[in-house]
Each structure stands twice: as structure tokens, then as C-alpha cells.
C-alpha positions in Angstrom: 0.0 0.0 0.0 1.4 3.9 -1.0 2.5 5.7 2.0 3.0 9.5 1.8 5.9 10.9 3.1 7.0 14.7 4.0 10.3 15.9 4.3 11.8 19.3 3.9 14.5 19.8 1.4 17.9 21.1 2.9 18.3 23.1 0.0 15.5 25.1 -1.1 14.2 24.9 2.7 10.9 23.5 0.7 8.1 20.9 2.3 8.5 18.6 -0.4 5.3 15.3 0.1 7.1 12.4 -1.6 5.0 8.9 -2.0 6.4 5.3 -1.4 4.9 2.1 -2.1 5.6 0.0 0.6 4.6 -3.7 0.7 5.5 -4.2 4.2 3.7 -3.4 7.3 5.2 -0.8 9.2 5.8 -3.4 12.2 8.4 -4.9 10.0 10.6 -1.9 9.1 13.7 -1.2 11.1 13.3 2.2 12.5 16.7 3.6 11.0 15.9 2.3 7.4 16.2 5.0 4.7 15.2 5.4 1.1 16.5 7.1 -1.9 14.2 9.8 -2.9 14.4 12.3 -6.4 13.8 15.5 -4.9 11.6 17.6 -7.2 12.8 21.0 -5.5 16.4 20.7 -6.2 16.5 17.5 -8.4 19.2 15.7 -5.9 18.9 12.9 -4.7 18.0 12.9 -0.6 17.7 9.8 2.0 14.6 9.9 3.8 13.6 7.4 6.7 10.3 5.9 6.3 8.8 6.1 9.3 9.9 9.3 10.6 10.1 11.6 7.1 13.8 12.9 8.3 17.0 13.2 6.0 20.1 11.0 6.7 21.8 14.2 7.8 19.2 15.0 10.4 20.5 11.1 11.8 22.7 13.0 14.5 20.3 15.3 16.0 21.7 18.6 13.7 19.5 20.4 11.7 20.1 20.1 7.9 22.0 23.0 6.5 20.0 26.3 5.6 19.9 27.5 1.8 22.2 30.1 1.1 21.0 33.7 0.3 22.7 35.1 -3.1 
């Protein structure tokens, strides 16, 4: 079954809703499990955990890094 996701891109500092179709129940995913996601804000490519929605780099307890103002 599809599962919506939201995570907030550390570049653009844009809510970005991402969907993943998960097979599983979420009883059987490891809590620290991430998956590769497109970003359509900044086209990179970000790892977002399933159940919680947060970026590898948020792993540590740091924010991700704010955009950068030209």
C-alpha cells in the first residue's frame, strides 16, 4: 500500500510530500531504514527514513543546513 511521506528539502528549505509504495507493514521496518528519494525541488537525490520523514543528515540530532541567500 502507498505511503505519503514529508520531508523538507535542505536546500530550497521547501516541504517537499514524496510517496512510497511499501509492501511491508510498518511493524516490520527497522526504525533507522532510509530510502533514496528524487527531490523535485532541487533534483538531488535525498535519503529519507520511512517512518519518521527525516533526512540521513538530520540522523545526529543537527539540523540540515540552511539554503544560502545570493
Amino acid at each position: 500500500m502507498p505511503r505519503q511521506i514529508l520531508f523538507r528539502c535542505p536546500r530550497t528549505g521547501t516541504n517537499v510530500q514524496h510517496r512510497i509504495d511499501d509492501e511491508r507493514p510498518e511493524s516490520s521496518e527497522p526504525a533507522d531504514s532510509y530510502v533514496p528519494v528524487r527531490c523535485p525541488a532541487c533534483m538531488s537525490l535525498h535519503f529519507v527514513n520511512i517512518i519518521t520523514g527525516k533526512l540521513l543528515s538530520e540522523r545526529d540530532g543537527r539540523p540540515a543546513s540552511r539554503p544560502r541567500s545570493a
